[in-house]
N, C-alpha and C positions, 0 to 999 in steps of 0.2 A: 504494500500500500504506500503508495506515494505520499499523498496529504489524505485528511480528512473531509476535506472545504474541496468545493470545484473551483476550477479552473476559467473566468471569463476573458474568453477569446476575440476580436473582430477578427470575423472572415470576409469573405471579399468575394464577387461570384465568379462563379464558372472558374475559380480557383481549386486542385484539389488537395484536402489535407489528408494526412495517415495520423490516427490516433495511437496512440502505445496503448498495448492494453497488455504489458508485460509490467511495467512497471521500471524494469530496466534502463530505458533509456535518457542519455544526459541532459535530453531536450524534452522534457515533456513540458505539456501535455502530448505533445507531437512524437511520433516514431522516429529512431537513427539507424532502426535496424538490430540494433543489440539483442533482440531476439533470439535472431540467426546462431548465436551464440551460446547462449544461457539458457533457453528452453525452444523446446520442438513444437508444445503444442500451442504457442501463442503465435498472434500474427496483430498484426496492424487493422485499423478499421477506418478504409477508405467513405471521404465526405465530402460534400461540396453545396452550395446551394445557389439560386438563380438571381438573390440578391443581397446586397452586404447588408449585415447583422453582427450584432453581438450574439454567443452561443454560452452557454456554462458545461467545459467539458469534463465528465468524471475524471477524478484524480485518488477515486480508490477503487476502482476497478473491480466493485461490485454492483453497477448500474446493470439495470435490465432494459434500457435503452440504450444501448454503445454506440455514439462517443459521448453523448448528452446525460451529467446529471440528473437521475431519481429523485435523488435524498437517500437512495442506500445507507451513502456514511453515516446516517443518523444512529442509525444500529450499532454504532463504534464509540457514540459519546457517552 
């Protein structure tokens, strides 16, 4: 688990991001790939959308909506 609290983001459209949902990598919320490395069954979770916004992306990688905060963490406080 990375943090507890989500992560807000501006994205930008037709831009595409990779979410980390290993927790691994030096960039998060964003993927570097460290994955590749550290564990087999994780993978990034490709996102994009048709206009800029701000996003709140999990950053404890128990959301049941991936890459967008639940409130999962709540269950952690």
């Amino acid at each position: 688990m990375s943090s507890k609290q989500p992560y807000k983001l501006h994205i930008e459209p037709g831009v595409v991001y990779s979410w980390c949902s290993c927790g691994f990598s030096a960039t998060e919320p964003l993927c570097d790939g460290s994955h590749r490395t550290e564990t087999e069954n994780k993978r990034s979770v490709k996102f994009q959308s048709d206009n800029a916004k701000d996003v709140m992306l999990c950053m404890c990688k128990h959301t049941k909506n991936p890459p967008y905060c639940d409130g999962s963490h709540n269950q952690f406080e």
